[in-house]
C-alpha positions as CSV (number, residue, x, y, z in Angstrom):
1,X,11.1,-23.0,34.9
2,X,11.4,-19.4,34.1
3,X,12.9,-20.0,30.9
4,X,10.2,-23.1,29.9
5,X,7.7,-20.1,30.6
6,X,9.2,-17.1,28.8
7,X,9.8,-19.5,25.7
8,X,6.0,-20.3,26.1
9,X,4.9,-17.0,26.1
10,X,7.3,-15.5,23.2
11,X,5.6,-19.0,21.3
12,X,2.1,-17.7,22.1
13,X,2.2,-13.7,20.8
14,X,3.9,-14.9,17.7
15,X,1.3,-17.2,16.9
16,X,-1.2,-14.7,17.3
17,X,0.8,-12.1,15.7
18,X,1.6,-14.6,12.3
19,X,-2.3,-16.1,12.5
20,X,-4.9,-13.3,13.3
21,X,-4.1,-11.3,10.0
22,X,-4.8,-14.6,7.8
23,X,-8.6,-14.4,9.7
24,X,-8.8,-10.9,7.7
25,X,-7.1,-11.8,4.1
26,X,-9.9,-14.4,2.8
27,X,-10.6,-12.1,0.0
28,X,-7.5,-10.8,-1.1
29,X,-6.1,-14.6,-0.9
30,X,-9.3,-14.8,-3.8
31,X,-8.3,-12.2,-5.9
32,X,-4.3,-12.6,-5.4
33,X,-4.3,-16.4,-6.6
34,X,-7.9,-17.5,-8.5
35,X,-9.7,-19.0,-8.0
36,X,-11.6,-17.5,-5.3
37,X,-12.0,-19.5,-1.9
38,X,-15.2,-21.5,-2.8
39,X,-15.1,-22.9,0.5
40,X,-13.9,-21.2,3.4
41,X,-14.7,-23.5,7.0
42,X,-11.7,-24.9,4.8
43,X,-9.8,-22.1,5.1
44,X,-10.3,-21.2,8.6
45,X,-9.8,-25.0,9.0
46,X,-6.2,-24.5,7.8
47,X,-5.7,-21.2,10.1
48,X,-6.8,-22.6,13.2
């Protein structure tokens, strides 16, 4: 049980780690690859 829950855990702060920056990098995804994001529920539709 102790493992099932560290696993869980470990699984959790990387998600948020890897996901939470993407929430910030809408414009620079536009400018890196254009075109820019025309529609972004989309994007945050992708993220979440």
């Amino acid at each position: 049980m102790n493992y099932a829950r560290w696993v869980f855990r470990v699984a959790g702060v990387y998600g948020l780690l890897v996901i939470t920056p993407m929430y910030f990098m809408e414009e620079q995804i536009g400018v890196d690859s254009p075109p820019p994001i025309n529609h972004p529920e989309y994007f945050y539709g992708f993220i979440v």
